[in-house]
N, C-alpha and C positions, 0 to 999 in steps of 0.2 A: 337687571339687564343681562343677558345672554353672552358669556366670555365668547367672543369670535376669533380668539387668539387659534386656536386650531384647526379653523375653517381657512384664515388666511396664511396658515401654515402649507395648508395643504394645498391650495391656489397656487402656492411659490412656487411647491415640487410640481405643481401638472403645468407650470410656465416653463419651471426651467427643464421638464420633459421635452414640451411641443418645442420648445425654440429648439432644441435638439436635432429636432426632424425635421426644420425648416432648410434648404437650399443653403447652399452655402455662401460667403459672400464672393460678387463676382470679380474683384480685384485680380490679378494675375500676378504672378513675380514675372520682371522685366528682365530680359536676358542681359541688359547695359547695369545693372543694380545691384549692389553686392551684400546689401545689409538692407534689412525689413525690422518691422517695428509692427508684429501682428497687434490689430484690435479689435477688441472682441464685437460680433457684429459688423467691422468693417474690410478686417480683412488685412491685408499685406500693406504698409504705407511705407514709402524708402527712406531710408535714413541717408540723407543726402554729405553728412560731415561724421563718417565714424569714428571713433577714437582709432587715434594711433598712437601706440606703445610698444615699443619695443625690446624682445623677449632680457634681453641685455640691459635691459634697465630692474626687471626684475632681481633683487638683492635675497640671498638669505632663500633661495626658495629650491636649493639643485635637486631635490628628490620628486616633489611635488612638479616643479618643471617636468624633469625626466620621464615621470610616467605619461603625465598629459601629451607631450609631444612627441611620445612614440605610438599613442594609438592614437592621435590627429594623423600624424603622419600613415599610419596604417589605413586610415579612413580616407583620407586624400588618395593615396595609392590603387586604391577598389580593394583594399585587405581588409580581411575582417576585422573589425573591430567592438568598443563597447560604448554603451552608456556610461555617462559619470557623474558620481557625486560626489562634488568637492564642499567640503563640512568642515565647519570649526569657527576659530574665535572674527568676530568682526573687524575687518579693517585689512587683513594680515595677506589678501592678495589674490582671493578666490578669484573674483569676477576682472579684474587688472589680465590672472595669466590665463584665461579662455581670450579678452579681446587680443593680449598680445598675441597668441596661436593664431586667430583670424588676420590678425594683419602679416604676418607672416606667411601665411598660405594661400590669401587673397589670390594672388595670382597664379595658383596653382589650381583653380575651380572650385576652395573653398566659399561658401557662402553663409550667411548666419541671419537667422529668425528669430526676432528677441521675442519674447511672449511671458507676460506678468498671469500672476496666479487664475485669475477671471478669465486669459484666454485661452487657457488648457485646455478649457473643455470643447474650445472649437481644434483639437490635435487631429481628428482627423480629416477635417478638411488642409490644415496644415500637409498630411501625409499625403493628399488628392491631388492638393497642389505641385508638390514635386517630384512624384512618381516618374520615373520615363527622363526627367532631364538628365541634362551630363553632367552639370554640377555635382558638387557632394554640401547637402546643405545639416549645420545644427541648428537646433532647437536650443537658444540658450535659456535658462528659463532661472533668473537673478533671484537672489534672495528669497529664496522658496521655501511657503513654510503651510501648513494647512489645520484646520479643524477638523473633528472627524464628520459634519455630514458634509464637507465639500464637495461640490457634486466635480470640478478639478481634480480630486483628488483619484477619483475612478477613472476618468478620461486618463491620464497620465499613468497611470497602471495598469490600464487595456493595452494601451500600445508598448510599455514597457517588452512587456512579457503576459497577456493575459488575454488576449483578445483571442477571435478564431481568423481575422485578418489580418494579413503577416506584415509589421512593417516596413517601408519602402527601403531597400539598400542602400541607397543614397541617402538617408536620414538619420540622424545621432541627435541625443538629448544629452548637454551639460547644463546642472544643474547645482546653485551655488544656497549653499544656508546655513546656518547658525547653528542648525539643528541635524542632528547628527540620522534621526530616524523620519525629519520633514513634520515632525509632529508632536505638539505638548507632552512630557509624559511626566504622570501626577504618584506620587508616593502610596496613595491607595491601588495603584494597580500593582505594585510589589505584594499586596497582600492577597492577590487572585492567585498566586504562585501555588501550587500543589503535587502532592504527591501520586503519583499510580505505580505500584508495584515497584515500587523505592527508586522510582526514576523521579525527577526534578520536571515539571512540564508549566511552561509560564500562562501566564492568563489572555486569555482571547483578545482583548485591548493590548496589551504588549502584542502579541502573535501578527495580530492587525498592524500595528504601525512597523513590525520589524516589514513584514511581506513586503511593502514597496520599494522602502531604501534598498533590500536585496536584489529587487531586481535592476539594479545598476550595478555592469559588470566591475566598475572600477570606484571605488571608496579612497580620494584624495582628504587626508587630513592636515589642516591648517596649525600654526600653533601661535600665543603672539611671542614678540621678540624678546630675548634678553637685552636687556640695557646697551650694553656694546653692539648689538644689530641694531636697537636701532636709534643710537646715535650715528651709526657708521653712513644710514639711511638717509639719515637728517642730513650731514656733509655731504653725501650725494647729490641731493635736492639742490641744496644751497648751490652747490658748482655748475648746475646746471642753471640756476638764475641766477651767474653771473657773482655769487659772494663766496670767495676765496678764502679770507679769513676766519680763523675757527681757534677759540682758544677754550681753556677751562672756564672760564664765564660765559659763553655762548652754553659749551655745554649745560652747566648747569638750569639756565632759563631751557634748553631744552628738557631737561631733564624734569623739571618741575611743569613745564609745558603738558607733557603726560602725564603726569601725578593729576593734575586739575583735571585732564580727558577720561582721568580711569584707566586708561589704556595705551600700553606701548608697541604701537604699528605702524606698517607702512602708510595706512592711509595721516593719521595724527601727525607721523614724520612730515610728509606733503604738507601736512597745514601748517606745520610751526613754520616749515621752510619758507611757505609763501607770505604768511604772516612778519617775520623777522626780514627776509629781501624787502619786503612793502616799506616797513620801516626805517630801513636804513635806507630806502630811495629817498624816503620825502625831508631826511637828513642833508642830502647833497645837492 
């Protein structure tokens, strides 16, 4: 029998070509709406309950704050500002301080378009859509990570810095991931590395995945916490669901609370806290 593996290969790319060129969806962003939830093929849908967190509740993060919130605030102001990738260890507050920026500036004309890695490749209708308003709307685009033939991955690189269509001034991309260049990279490409004329020149797969990340003007790096941040975390939590008391045995069940997760962060801090307040409720 005849491998059809390559035929139906090639079927995907001239779908996921034509849908390209299809219209866009006819959704509109509603001037009363502060927060969207693009879907791919359907368009803009409102997020009617958006988190709210505030910037002050973020612990352990003053540098990473600092930078974010001076080019939101440039952005909000009509000043120039950049794209950003905030990169690093899971849990430790990436996606926490863009919402806290949004609720903070909500009422400043800030707006925010959440869009998961599939709906990328609809950015420019994303960009059609808010061309001309007064708003200043992000593109937030969570946990972002890709393959090399995602066809996302081109979408989100045209409009970066790559397109011959400029885009819209009112529009910013934050983008949050694990991954420092958005994209796998395998120990066989350290071996593409080569010489010209005793210059150092890396391998076309490296060159490739550096080019995107570069095109985001601002590189926030995450880090996770030292033991003392984040227990300091944990008693935060806990105070804020009402549990006061904190001794060296609470510590230490936090302490090993993270040892089981792998990981010592803000987010793991949150679970132990809600975790252990649960506990002591069904106590009393």
């Amino acid at each position: 029998m005849t491998d059809i593996a390559p035929l139906l290969a090639r079927l995907e790319q001239f779908l996921e070509r034509a849908e390209r060129l299809l219209p866009g969806p006819r959704r509109t962003l509603e001037p009363t709406v502060r927060a969207w939830r693009w879907q791919k093929g359907e368009g803009p849908l409102p997020i009617t309950r958006p988190a709210r967190i505030a910037l002050d509740e973020l612990l352990h993060l003053p540098r990473q704050r600092e930078i974010l919130e001076r080019n939101t605030l440039q952005f909000v102001r009509g000043l120039p500002a950049n794209n950003a990738l905030l990169w690093g260890a899971r849990g430790t507050g990436k996606s926490s301080l863009v919402k806290a920026l949004f609720a903070r500036y909500a009422n400043d004309g800030l707006r925010v378009i959440e869009a998961d890695r599939e709906a990328l490749v609809e950015l420019p209708h994303i960009a059609d859509a808010v061309e001309g308003r007064p708003e200043r709307f992000i593109v937030f685009a969570d946990d972002l990570s890709f393959e090399a033939d995602d066809p996302s991955y081109k979408a989100l690189k045209a409009l970066l810095d790559g397109s011959l269509a400029a885009a819209p001034e009112n529009l910013l991309i934050y983008a949050t991931s694990n991954r420092r260049h958005l994209m796998p990279e395998f120990m066989r490409e350290n071996l593409e590395t080569r010489l010209v004329d005793g210059e150092i020149h890396q391998g076309d797969a490296v060159e490739e995945k550096i080019s995107l990340s570069e095109r985001f003007g601002l590189w926030v790096s995450f880090h996770p916490f030292t033991q003392d941040q984040y227990l300091d975390v944990v008693r935060h939590h806990l105070h804020a669901l009402g549990v006061a008391a904190w001794d060296e045995a609470r510590a230490l069940e936090a302490v090993r609370y993270a040892q089981g997760r792998g990981s010592r962060s803000g987010r793991v801090a949150a679970q132990f806290a809600r975790d252990l307040a649960g506990r002591l409720g069904l106590t009393t």
